[in-house]
C-alpha positions in Angstrom: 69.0 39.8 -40.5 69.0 36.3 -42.3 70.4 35.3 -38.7 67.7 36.5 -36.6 64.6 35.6 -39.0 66.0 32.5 -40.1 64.6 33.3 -43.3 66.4 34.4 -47.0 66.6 38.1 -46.9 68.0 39.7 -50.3 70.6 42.3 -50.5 67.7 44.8 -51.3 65.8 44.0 -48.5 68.7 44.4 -46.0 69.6 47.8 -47.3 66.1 49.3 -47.0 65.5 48.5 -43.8 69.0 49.5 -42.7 69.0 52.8 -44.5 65.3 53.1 -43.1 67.0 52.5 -39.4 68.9 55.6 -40.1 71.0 54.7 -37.3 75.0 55.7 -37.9 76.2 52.6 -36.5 74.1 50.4 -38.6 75.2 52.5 -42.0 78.8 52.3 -40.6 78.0 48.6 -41.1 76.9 48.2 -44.0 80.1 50.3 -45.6 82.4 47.9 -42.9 80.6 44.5 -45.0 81.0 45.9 -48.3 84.7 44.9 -48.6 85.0 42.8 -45.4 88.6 41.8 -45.8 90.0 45.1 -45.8 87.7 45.7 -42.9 88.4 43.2 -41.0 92.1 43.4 -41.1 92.1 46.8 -40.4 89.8 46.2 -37.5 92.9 43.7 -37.1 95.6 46.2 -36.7 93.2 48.7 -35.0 93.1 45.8 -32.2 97.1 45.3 -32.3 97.7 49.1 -31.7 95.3 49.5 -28.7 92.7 51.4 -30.8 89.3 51.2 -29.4 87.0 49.8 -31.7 83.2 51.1 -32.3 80.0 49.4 -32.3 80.2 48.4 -35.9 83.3 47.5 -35.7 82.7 44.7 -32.6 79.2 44.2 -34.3 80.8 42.9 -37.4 83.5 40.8 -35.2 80.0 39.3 -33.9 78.3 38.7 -37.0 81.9 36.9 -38.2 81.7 35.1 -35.1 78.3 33.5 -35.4 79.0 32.7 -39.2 82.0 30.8 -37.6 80.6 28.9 -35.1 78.1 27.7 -37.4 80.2 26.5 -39.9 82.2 23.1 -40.5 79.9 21.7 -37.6 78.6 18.1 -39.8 81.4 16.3 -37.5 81.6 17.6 -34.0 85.5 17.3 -34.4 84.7 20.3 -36.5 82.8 22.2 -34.4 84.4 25.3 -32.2 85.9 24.2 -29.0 84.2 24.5 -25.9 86.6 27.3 -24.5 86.0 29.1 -27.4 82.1 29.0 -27.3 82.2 29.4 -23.2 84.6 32.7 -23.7 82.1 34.0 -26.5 78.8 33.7 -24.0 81.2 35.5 -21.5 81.9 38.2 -23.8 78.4 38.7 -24.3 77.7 38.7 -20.6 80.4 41.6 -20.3 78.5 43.5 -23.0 74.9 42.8 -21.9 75.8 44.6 -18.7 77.0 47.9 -20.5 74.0 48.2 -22.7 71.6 50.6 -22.0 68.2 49.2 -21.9 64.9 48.5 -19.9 65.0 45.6 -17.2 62.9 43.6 -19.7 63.0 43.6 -23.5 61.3 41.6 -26.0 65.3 40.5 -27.2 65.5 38.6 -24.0 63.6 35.7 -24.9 65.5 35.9 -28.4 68.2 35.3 -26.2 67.0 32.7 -24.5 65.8 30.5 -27.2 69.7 29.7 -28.3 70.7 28.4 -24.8 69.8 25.3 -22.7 66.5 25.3 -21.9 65.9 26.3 -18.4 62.7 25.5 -16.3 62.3 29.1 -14.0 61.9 30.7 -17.6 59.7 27.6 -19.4 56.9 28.5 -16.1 57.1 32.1 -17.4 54.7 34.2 -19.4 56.6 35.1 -23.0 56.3 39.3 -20.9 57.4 38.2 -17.8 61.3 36.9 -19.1 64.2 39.6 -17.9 67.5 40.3 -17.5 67.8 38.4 -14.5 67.1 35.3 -16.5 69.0 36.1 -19.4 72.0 36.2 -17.1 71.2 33.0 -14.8 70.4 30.9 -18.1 73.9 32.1 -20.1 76.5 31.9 -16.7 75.0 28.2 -16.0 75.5 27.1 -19.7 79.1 28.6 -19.5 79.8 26.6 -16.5 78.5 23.9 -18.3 80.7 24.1 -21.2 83.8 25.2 -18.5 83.0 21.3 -16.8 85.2 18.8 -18.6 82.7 16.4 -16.7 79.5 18.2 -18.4 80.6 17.6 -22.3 76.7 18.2 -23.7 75.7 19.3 -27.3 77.2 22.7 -28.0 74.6 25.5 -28.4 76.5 26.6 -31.3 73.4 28.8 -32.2 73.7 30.8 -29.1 77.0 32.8 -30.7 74.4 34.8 -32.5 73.7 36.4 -28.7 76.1 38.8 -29.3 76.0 39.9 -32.4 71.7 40.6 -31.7 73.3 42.4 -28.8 75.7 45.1 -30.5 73.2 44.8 -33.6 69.7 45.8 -31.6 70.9 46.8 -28.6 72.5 50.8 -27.1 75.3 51.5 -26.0 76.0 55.2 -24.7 79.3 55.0 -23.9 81.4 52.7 -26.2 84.6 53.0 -24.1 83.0 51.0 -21.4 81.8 48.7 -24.7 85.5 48.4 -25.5 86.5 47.8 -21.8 83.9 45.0 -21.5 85.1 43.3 -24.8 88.7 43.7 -24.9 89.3 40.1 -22.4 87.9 38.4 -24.9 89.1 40.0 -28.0 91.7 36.7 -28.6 88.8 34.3 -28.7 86.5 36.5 -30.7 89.1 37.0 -33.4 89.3 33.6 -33.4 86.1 32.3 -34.3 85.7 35.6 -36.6 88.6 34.4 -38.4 87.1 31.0 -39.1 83.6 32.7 -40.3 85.9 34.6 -42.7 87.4 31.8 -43.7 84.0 29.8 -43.8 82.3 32.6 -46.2 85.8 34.0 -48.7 87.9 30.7 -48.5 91.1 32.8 -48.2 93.0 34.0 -45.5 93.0 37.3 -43.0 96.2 38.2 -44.9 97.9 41.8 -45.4 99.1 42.4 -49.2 102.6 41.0 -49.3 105.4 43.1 -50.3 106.1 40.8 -53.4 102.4 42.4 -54.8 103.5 46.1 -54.5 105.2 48.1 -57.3 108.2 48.9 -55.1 111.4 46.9 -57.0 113.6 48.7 -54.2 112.0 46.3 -51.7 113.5 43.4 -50.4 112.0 40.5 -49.0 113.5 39.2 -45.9 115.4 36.2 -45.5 113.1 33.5 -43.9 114.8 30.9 -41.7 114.2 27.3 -43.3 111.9 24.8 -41.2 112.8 21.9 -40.1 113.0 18.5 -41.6 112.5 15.6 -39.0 113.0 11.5 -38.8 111.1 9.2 -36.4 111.4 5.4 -37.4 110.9 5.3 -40.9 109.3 7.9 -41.3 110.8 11.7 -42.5 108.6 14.9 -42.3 109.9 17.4 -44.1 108.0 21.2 -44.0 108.1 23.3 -46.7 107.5 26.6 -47.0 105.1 28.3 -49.4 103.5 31.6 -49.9 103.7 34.4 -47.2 103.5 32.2 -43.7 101.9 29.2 -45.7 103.4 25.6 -45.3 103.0 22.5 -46.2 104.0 19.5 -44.4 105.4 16.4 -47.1 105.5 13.0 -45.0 107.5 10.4 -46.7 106.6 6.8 -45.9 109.1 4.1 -46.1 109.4 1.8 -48.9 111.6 0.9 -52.7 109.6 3.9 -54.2 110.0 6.5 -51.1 106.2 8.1 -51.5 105.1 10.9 -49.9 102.0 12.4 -48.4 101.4 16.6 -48.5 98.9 18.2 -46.0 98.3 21.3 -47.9 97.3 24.6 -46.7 96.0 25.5 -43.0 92.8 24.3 -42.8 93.9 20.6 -43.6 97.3 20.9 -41.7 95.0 21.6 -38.2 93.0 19.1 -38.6 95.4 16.3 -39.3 96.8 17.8 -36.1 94.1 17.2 -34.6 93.5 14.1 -35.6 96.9 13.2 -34.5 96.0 14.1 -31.0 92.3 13.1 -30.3 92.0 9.7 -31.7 91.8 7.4 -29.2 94.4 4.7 -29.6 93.7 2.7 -26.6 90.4 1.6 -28.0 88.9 -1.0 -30.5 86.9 0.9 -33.5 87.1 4.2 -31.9 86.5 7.0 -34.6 87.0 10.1 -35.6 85.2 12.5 -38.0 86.3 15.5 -39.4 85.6 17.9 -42.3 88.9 16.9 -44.6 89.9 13.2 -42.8 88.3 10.3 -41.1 90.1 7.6 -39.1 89.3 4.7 -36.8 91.7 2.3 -35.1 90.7 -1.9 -36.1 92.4 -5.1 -35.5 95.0 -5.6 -38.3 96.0 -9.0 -39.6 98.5 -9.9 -37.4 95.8 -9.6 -34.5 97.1 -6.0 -33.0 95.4 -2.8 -33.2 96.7 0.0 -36.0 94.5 2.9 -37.6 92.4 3.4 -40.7 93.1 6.6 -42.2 90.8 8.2 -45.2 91.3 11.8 -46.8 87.6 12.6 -48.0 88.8 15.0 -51.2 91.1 12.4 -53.0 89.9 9.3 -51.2 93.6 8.0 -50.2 93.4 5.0 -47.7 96.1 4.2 -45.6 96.1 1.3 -42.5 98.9 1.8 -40.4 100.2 -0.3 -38.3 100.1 1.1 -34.5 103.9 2.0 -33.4 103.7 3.6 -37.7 101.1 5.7 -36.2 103.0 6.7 -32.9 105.6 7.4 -35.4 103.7 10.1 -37.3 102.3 11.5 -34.3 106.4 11.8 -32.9 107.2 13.7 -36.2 104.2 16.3 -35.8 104.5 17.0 -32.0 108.8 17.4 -32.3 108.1 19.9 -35.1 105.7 22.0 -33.6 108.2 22.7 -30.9 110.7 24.0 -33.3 110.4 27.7 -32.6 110.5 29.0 -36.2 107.3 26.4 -36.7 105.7 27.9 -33.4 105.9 31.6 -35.1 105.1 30.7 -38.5 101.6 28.7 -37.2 100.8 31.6 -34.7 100.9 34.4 -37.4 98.2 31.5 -39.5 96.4 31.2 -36.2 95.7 34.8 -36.8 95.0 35.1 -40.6 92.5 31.6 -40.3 91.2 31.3 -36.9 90.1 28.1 -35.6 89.8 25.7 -37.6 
């Protein structure tokens, strides 16, 4: 509601008017939100089983999703990709055409004002906006954001589409709801993930077996990950909790030091980083939630990288081919295979980040 109104609303306010609403949907919600871990991982394993989900269920995905795509978004190396955001609008698309509804509806100009502005609706009287513009103004912006040639400002705000949709919107037949959705059900969790993340700071995680009362059960052996040399450089990973990790890079040098990358969160966005600085150009930066870095002209006259970690303030100016070296080390582990399973089953209990 706080979405829609862009205004506070207080916990007693939501539930009147939902419980008002008397809709079985909306108070399906409401139970859904009240413990919105467990919800969302069993909405989780309803999706790995081929359940269909219902309304609430992909109307709480939505709400996830918006909280998501507005979140981490002061650097726009933390913002949500582009595929992510384009396959969102496209999954709202596929749900916009299933809903039962008039031809116009004051909701489409809600619509409308989280999207590129477009001048066919700016000539229009506010009761003259429809359907037909809804769908013109949301399939250009997603071939905008498909163009690698057309990289504008994000309408991040525009996530909030769908959930409004599933929220205000009916659906008679949630089978074709499900059939509309399921394409983009990867995507969706994705960002979802992240809003979870975003609001709970913890993990989509299932209870590990170590937590249960059963001393019969035994854990199972986990292969070790792999530790890794480039130049002078070693990255060892190590493993930690459930599918947690942390990657420990020791730098060369008498006293050996080493840098961790703890937890998920960080860990993808050094990856990041790693990838998407620009190296080929003089004070290029890059600005994200955890780590900045900029490449500068060292004192011997060739180009190397600044590095900063914003929580403890560690600086670091590495020369360029110390760099490539670090780079080497992340993109040979990430091909180990045990490393590729380990980060897909995070992928899933964090989203993007």
């Amino acid at each position: 509601m706080a979405l829609k109104s862009g205004q506070t609303v207080s916990t007693s306010e939501a539930a009147k008017q939902l419980l008002e609403s008397a809709r079985d949907d909306r108070l399906e919600l409401v139970n859904l939100l009240s413990e919105p871990t467990d919800s969302l991982l069993r909405i989780r394993g309803k999706a790995n089983s081929g359940l269909p989900l219902s309304q609430a269920e992909w109307t709480m995905v939505a709400h996830y999703c918006a909280v998501g795509a507005e979140s981490f978004v002061n650097t726009a190396q933390g913002q949500i990709s582009y595929e992510s955001l384009a396959e969102i609008l496209e999954a709202f698309l596929a749900a916009y055409a299933v809903a039962r509804r008039s031809k116009k509806s004051p909701l489409d100009s809600l619509y409308l004002r989280t999207l590129p502005g477009d001048k066919h609706v700016d000539a229009k009287d506010f009761e003259d906006i429809g359907s037909d513009d809804v769908r013109r103004v949301v399939m250009r912006t997603i071939q905008m954001l498909r163009n690698p040639a057309q990289k504008r400002r994000k309408p991040i705000l525009s996530v909030r589409n769908l959930y409004t949709l599933l929220d205000e919107e009916k659906f008679s037949n949630v089978e074709k709801l499900n059939e509309a959705l399921w394409p983009h059900w990867p995507a969706l969790w994705r960002v979802c993930a992240r809003g979870h993340y975003s609001l709970h700071r913890g993990p989509l995680r299932e209870k590990v077996p170590s937590e249960t009362d059963d001393e019969d059960f035994e854990l199972a052996v986990r292969p070790a990950l792999p530790s890794l040399e480039e130049g002078q450089y070693r990255l060892d990973l190590v493993r930690e909790e459930g599918n947690e990790f942390s990657p420990r890079l020791q730098f060369p040098g008498m006293l050996t030091p080493r840098y961790p990358v703890v937890g998920y969160p960080r860990i993808a966005e050094f990856r990041r980083l790693l990838e998407d600085l620009d190296l080929e150009r003089d004070l290029c930066q890059w600005q994200g939630y955890y780590f900045y870095a900029h490449t500068e002209i060292l004192e011997n006259k060739e180009r190397g990288v600044f590095f900063f970690a914003r929580e403890n303030g560690i600086t670091f100016a590495f020369p360029m081919e110390h760099w490539k070296s670090i780079q080497n080390l992340f993109r040979r582990a990430w091909q180990a295979p045990e490393v590729i399973h380990t980060w897909g089953a995070q992928v899933l209990e964090y989203g993007e980040l």
